[in-house]
ZAMARGU-4260 file (C-alpha; in steps of 0.2 Angstrom, whole numbers, plus 5000, padded with zeros to 4 digits):
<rodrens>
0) 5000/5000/5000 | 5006/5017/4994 | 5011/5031/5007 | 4997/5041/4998 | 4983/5029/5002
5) 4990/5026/5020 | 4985/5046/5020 | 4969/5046/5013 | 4963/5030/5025 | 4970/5043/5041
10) 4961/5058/5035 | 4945/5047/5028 | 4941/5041/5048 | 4947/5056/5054 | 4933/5066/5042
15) 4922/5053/5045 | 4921/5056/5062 | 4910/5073/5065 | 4900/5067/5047 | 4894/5051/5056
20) 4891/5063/5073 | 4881/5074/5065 | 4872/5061/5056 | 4868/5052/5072 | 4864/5070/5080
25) 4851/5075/5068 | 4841/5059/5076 | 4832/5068/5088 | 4834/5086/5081 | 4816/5091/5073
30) 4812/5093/5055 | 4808/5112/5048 | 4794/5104/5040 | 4785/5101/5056 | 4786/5122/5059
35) 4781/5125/5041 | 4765/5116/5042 | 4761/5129/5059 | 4766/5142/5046 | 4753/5138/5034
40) 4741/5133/5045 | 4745/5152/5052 | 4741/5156/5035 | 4725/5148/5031 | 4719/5155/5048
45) 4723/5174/5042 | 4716/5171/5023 | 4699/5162/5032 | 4695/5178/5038 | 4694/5186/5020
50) 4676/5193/5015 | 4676/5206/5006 | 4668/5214/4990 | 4679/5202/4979 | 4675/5185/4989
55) 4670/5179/4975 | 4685/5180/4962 | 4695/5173/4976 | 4679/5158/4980 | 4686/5143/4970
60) 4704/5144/4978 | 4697/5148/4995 | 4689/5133/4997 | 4702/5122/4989 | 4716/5129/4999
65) 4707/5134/5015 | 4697/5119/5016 | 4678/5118/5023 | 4683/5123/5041 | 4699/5131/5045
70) 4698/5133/5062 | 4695/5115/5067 | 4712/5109/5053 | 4722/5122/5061 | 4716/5116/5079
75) 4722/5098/5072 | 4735/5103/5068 | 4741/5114/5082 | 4736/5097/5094 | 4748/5088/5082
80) 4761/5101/5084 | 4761/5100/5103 | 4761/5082/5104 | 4779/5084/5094 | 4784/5097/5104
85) 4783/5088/5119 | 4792/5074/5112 | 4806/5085/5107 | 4807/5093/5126 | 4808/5074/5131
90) 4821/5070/5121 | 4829/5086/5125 | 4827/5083/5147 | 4833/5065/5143 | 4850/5070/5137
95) 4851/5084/5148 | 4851/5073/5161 | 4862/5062/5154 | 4876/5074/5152 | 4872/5080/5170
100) 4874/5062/5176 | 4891/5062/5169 | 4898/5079/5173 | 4894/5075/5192 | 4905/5055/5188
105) 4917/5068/5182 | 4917/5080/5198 | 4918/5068/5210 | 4932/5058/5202 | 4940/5072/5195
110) 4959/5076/5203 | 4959/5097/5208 | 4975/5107/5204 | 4979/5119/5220 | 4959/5114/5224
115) 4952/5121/5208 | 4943/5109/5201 | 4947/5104/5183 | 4930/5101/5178 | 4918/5115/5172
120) 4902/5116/5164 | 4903/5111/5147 | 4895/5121/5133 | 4886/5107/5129 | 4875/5107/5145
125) 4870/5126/5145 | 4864/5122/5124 | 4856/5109/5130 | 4848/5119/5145 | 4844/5133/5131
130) 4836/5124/5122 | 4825/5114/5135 | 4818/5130/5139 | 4818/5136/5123 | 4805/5123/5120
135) 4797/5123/5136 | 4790/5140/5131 | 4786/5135/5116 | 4773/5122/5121 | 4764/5135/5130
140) 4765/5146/5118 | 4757/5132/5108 | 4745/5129/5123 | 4738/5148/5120 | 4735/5145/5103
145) 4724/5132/5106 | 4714/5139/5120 | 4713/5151/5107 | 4707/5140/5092 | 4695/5132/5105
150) 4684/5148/5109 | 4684/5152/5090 | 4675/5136/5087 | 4662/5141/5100 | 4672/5131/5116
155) 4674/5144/5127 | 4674/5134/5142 | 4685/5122/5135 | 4698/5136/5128 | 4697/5144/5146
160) 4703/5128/5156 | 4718/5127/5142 | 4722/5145/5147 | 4720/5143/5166 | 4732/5127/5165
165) 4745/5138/5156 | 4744/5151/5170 | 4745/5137/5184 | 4761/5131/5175 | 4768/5142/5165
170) 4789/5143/5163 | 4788/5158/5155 | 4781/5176/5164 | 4779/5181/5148 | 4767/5168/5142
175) 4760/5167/5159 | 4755/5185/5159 | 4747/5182/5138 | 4735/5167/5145 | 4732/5178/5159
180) 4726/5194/5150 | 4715/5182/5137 | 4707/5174/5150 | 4700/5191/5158 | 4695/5195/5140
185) 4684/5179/5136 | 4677/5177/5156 | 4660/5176/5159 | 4662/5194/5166 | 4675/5200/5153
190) 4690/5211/5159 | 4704/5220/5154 | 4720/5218/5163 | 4735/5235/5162 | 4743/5232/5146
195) 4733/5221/5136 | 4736/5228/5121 | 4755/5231/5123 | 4757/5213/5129 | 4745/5204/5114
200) 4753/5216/5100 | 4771/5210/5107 | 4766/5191/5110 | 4754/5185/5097 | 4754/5187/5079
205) 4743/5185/5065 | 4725/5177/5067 | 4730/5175/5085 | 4734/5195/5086 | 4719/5202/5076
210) 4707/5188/5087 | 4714/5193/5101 | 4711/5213/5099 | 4696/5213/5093 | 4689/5205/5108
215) 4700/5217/5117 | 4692/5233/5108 | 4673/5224/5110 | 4676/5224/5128 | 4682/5243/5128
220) 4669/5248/5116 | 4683/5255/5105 | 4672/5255/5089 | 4683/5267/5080 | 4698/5256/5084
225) 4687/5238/5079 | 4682/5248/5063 | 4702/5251/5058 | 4706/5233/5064 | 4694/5224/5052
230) 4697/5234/5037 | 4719/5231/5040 | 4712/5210/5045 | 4705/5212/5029 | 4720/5217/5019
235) 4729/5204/5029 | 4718/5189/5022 | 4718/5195/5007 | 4737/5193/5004 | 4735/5178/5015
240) 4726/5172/5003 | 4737/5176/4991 | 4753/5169/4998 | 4744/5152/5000 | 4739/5151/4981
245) 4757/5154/4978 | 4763/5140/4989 | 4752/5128/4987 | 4742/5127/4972 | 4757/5132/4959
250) 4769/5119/4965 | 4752/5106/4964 | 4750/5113/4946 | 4769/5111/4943 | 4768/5094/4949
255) 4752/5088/4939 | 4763/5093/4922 | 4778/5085/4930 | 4767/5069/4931 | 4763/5071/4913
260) 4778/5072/4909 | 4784/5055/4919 | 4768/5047/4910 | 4772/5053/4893 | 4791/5047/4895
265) 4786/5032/4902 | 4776/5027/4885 | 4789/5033/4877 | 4801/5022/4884 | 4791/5006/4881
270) 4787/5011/4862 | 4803/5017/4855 | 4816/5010/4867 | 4836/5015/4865 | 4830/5032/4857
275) 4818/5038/4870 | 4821/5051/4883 | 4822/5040/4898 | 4834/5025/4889 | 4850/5025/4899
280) 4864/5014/4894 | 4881/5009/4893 | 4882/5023/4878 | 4881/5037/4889 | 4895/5031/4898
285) 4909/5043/4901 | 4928/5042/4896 | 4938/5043/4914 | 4957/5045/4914 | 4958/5041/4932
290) 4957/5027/4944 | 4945/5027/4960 | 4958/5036/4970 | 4956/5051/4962 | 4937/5053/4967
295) 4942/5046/4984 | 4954/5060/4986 | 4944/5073/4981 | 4929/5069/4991 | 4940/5065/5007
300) 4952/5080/5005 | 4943/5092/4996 | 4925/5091/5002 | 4925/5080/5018 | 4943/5085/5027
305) 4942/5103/5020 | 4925/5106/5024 | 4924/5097/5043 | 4939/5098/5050 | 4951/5112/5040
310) 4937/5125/5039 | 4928/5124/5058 | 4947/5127/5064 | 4950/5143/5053 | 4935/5149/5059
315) 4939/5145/5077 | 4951/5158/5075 | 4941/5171/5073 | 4932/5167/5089 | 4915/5168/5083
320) 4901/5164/5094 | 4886/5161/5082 | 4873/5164/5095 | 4878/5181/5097 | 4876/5186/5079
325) 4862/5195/5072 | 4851/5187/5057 | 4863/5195/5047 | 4877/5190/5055 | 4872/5173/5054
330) 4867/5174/5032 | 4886/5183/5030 | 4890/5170/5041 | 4884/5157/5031 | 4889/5162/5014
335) 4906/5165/5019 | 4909/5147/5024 | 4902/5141/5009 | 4912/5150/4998 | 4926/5147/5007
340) 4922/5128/5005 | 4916/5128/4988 | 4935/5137/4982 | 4944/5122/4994 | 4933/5110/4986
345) 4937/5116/4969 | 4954/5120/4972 | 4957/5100/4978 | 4948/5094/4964 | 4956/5104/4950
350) 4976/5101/4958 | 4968/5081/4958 | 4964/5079/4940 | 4976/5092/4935 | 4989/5080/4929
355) 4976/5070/4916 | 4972/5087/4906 | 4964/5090/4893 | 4949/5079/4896 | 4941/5068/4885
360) 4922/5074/4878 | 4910/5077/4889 | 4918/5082/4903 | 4913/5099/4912 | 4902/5106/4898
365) 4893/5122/4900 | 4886/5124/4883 | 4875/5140/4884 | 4870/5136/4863 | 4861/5120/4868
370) 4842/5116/4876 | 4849/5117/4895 | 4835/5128/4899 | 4821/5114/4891 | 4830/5099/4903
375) 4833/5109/4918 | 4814/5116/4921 | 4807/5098/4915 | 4817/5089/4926 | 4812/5102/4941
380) 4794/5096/4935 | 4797/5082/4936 | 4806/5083/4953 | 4790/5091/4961 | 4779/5075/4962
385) 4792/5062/4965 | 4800/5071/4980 | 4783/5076/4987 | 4778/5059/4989 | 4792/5052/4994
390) 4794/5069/5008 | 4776/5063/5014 | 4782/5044/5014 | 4796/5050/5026 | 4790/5062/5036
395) 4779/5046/5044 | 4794/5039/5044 | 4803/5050/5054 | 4791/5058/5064 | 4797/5075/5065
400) 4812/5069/5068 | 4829/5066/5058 | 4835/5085/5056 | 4835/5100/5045 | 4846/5111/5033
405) 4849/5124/5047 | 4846/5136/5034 | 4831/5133/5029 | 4825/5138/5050 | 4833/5155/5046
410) 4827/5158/5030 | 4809/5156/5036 | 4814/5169/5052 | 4821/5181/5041 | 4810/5195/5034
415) 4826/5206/5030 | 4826/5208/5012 | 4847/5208/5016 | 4846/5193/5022 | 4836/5184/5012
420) 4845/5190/4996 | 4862/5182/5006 | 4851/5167/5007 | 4846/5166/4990 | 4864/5168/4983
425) 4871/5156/4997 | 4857/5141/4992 | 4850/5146/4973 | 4869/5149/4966 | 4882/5145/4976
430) 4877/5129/4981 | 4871/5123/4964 | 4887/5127/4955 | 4897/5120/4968 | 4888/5103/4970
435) 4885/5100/4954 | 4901/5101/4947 | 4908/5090/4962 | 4893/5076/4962 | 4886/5076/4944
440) 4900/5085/4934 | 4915/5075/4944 | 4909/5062/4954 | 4895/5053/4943 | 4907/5052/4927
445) 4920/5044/4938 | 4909/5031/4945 | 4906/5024/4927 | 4920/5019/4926 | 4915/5006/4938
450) 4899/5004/4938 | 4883/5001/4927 | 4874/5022/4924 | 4861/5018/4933 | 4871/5012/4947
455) 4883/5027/4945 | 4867/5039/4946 | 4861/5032/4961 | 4878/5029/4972 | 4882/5048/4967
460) 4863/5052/4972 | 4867/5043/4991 | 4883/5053/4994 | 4875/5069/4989 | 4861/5065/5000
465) 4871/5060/5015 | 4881/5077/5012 | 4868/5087/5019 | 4870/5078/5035 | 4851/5076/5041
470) 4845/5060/5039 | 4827/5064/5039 | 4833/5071/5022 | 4842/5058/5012 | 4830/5048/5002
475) 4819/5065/4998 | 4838/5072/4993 | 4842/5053/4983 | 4827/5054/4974 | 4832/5074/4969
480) 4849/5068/4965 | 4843/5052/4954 | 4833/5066/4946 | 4846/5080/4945 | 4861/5065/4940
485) 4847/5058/4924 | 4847/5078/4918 | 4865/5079/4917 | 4870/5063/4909 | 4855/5065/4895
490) 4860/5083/4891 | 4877/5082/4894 | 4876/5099/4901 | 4882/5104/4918 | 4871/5122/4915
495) 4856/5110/4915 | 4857/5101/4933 | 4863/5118/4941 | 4846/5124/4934 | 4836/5112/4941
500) 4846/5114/4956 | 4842/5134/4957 | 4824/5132/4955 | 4823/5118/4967 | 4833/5129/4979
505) 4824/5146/4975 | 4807/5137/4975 | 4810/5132/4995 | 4816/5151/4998 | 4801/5159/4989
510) 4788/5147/5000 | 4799/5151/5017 | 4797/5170/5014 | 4781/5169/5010 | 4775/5159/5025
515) 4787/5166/5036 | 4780/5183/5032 | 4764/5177/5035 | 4766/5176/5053 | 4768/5195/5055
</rodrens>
C-alpha cells in the first residue's frame, strides 16, 4: 500500500468522524417541516378571515386551499404540533440529564489542581439547557394558541381551562401574563388587565393577534379602533390568501405537468426503446482518465477534510460565537463558509485531475447554445411530484424527527430583504454550482467507470444525499439527485442540473418567505 493511500485512510476516519456525529445528532433534532405546516396553518387562519367585495373571484381557491373549516384543521393541527413538541422537550430533558449524570462522575472523580477543580460546565450542558427551555415555552405558547382555536369554534369553556392550565404552570412570565390577559377578555364577566394591548401586540401574531384585539376593543367599546382593525384583517387575508395560492396550488399545478411528463416518458420508453428520453445505457457512459483514487481523494480531502475539519478550525480563529450574531450575522456568516468551501473543494479537485488534462468529451460542459433551459425546468417538473411523495412517505417515517438544513429555519425567520438576498445567493447559486460540478460533473462520470449508469446515478445520488448531514433528508435528497444525475447525463450539460438545482433551491426560499411573512 502506497504512502498516499495510507493518508487518505487517516484523513477518511478522521473526516468521517463529525459526518457520522452529526448524522447520528440530527436523530432527535426536529424537521423544519413540522414548523412550516404551523406556518401555513398560520396562513389559512389569516386568509379564512377574508370577506370582502371580491369574495368571489377569490371563492374557488378559498375553498380548495382553505378547506371547509379552517379553524378545526388548524386546531388539528396545532394538537399535532404539541404532541411533537413535547416529544422534542423529552428528548431534550433526557439528554440533559444524561450529560448532568456524567459531569457529576466527572466532579467527584475528578483530581483538583491547588483545589480548583478541573471540571467546568461544558458548553454542551448550557445548549442543552437553552434549548430545553427554549421549548418549554414554546409548548405554552402552543398551549395559548389552542385555548385560542378552541373559543373560536364556539368552546369557550374548554379554551378557558387550556388558558388557566397555562397560567398554573407556566415557565415563562411572559406567556403566563398572555394566558392571563386572554382569559379576563373571554370570562364570563369580561375584563381588561394593564397592558393588554401592549402585551397581545408583542406576544401573538397573525390570526391569533387580530382575534385577540378585537375581543380586546369589543370589551372597551373602541368601535373606531374595531372599525380600523377589520378593514387592516382584511387586507391581511387578502394577501394571506394570496401567499397560499402561491405556495400551494402552483407547486400542485407544477407537479400535475411534471406527472405528465413522467407518464408521457414512460410510454415513450416502452414504444421506442434506446432512442427515448428515459433510455439510459452503457452509451452514455463517460471516458475517465483516472482510477478510483482520484474521486476518493477529492471527496476526502477536498470536500470532507476541508469542509469538517480544515474549515471549523480557521473559523475557530476568529472566535466567533454564532449565537451572538444578528440574522445578518448569521446569512454573511453562512455564505462566507460556503464559499470558502466551495474554492477548497474546487481548488482540491482541479490540483487532483490536474495532471490528466485535457479531458476527454463530455467532461465539464457548460454549453449555453444548447436546450439546457428545456431539461433543467422539465426535470424540476418532474422533481415536484416524485420528491413530494416520497417527503410525505418519510415524514411518517421520521416523525418529526431526523434534522434540517439549518438554513432553511433562518430563511423562514428572516423578513430582512438583506438577508434573504444572502440566502438566496448562498442556496440558489452558490450551492448549485458547487455541488454539481463535484457530484454530477466529477463524481457521477467517475463512478462509470466502475459501475453500470444507473448504478453510478444512484451511488452519486446517496453521497449527495448524506452530504447534507440530516438523515430525515436523504431519500427525499436521493430521489432529487437520481433526478438531477438523469438531467446531466442525458443533456450532457452541467448548465442544465445547476438549473434544476436553482429552481429547486429558489422554490423552497420563495415558500419560506412567504409563509414566514405570514406570521407578521
Amino acid at each position: 500500500m502506497t504512502t498516499k493511500r495510507i493518508i487518505l485512510i487517516v484523513l477518511t476516519i478522521i473526516s468521517l468522524i463529525p459526518v457520522i456525529l452529526s448524522l447520528i445528532g440530527s436523530i432527535n433534532q426536529p424537521q423544519v417541516q413540522s414548523n412550516l405546516q404551523l406556518y401555513q396553518t398560520n396562513l389559512v387562519l389569516q386568509a379564512s378571515e377574508f370577506s370582502g367585495d371580491n369574495i368571489s373571484e377569490f371563492e374557488k381557491i378559498r375553498e380548495s386551499v382553505l378547506g371547509k373549516n379552517p379553524y378545526q384543521a388548524a386546531l388539528k393541527q396545532y394538537k399535532e404540533a404539541l404532541k411533537l413538541s413535547q416529544k422534542n422537550l423529552t428528548q431534550l430533558e433526557t439528554n440533559l440529564e444524561i450529560i448532568n449524570q456524567k459531569s457529576d462522575l466527572i466532579q467527584e472523580s475528578e483530581t483538583t489542581i491547588n483545589s480548583i477543580p478541573i471540571f467546568s460546565a461544558t458548553n454542551e450542558q448550557q445548549k442543552l439547557q437553552t434549548e430545553v427551555n427554549r421549548q418549554k415555552e414554546e409548548i405554552e405558547t402552543i398551549k395559548i394558541k389552542i385555548g385560542l382555536l378552541e373559543i373560536a369554534q364556539g368552546n369557550r369553556s374548554q379554551g378557558l381551562g387550556t388558558l388557566d392550565n397555562i397560567e398554573l404552570l407556566s415557565f415563562s412570565p411572559s406567556v403566563h401574563y398572555t394566558a392571563d390577559i386572554l382569559s379576563h377578555l373571554w370570562d364570563d364577566k369580561p375584563s381588561v388587565l394593564s397592558d393588554s394591548e401592549s402585551t397581545i401586540k408583542n406576544e401573538l401574531n397573525g390570526w391569533f393577534r387580530y382575534y385577540s384585539l378585537n375581543q380586546l376593543y369589543q370589551v372597551q367599546n373602541r368601535n373606531n379602533d374595531l372599525v380600523s382593525l377589520q378593514e387592516k384583517e382584511q387586507e391581511a387575508a387578502q394577501k394571506a390568501l394570496i401567499k397560499l395560492t402561491i405556495v400551494a396550488i402552483i407547486p400542485v399545478l407544477g407537479g400535475l405537468i411534471g406527472i405528465g411528463i413522467i407518464i408521457f416518458s414512460l410510454v415513450q420508453l416502452a414504444v421506442k426503446k434506446e432512442s427515448s428520453i428515459l433510455a439510459i445505457d452503457e452509451r452514455f457512459k463517460w471516458k475517465t482518465p483516472w482510477t478510483l483514487e482520484i474521486p476518493w481523494q477529492v471527496l476526502v480531502v477536498g470536500f470532507l477534510f476541508f469542509g469538517q475539519i480544515v474549515l471549523p478550525i480557521l473559523v475557530s480563529f476568529l472566535n466567533i460565537d454564532l449565537t451572538e450574531l444578528t440574522l445578518r450575522g448569521k446569512a454573511f456568516y453562512v455564505l462566507g463558509s460556503y464559499v470558502a468551501m466551495s474554492v477548497g473543494g474546487i481548488g482540491v479537485l482541479y490540483l487532483s485531475i490536474k495532471p490528466f488534462l485535457p479531458l476527454p468529451k463530455d467532461w465539464f460542459n457548460f454549453n449555453w447554445l444548447s436546450n439546457w433551459i428545456v431539461w433543467g425546468v422539465g426535470g424540476y417538473l418532474v422533481a415536484l411530484p416524485l420528491v413530494v411523495i416520497i417527503s410525505l412517505i418519510n415524514q411518517n417515517i421520521w416523525d418529526g424527527q431526523g434534522g434540517s438544513n439549518p438554513l432553511l429555519s433562518l430563511a423562514l425567520e428572516g423578513q430582512d430583504i438583506v438577508v434573504l438576498a444572502i440566502f438566496y445567493f448562498t442556496a440558489a447559486i452558490a450551492a448549485p454550482v458547487y455541488e454539481e460540478i463535484m457530484f454530477r460533473g466529477f463524481l457521477l462520470p467517475s463512478l462509470t467507470r466502475y459501475l453500470p449508469l444507473w448504478g453510478a446515478i444512484g451511488l452519486s445520488s446517496v453521497v449527495f444525499a448524506v452530504a447534507h448531514l440530516n438523515l430525515s433528508e436523504v431519500l427525499p435528497l436521493t430521489i432529487l439527485g437520481m433526478v438531477l444525475g438523469v438531467v446531466y447525463t442525458k443533456s450532457r450539460n452541467l448548465l442544465s442540473s445547476m438549473l434544476l438545482h436553482s429552481l429547486w433551491n429558489s422554490g423552497t426560499l420563495i415558500s419560506l418567505f412567504l409563509l414566514g411573512s405570514g406570521s407578521n
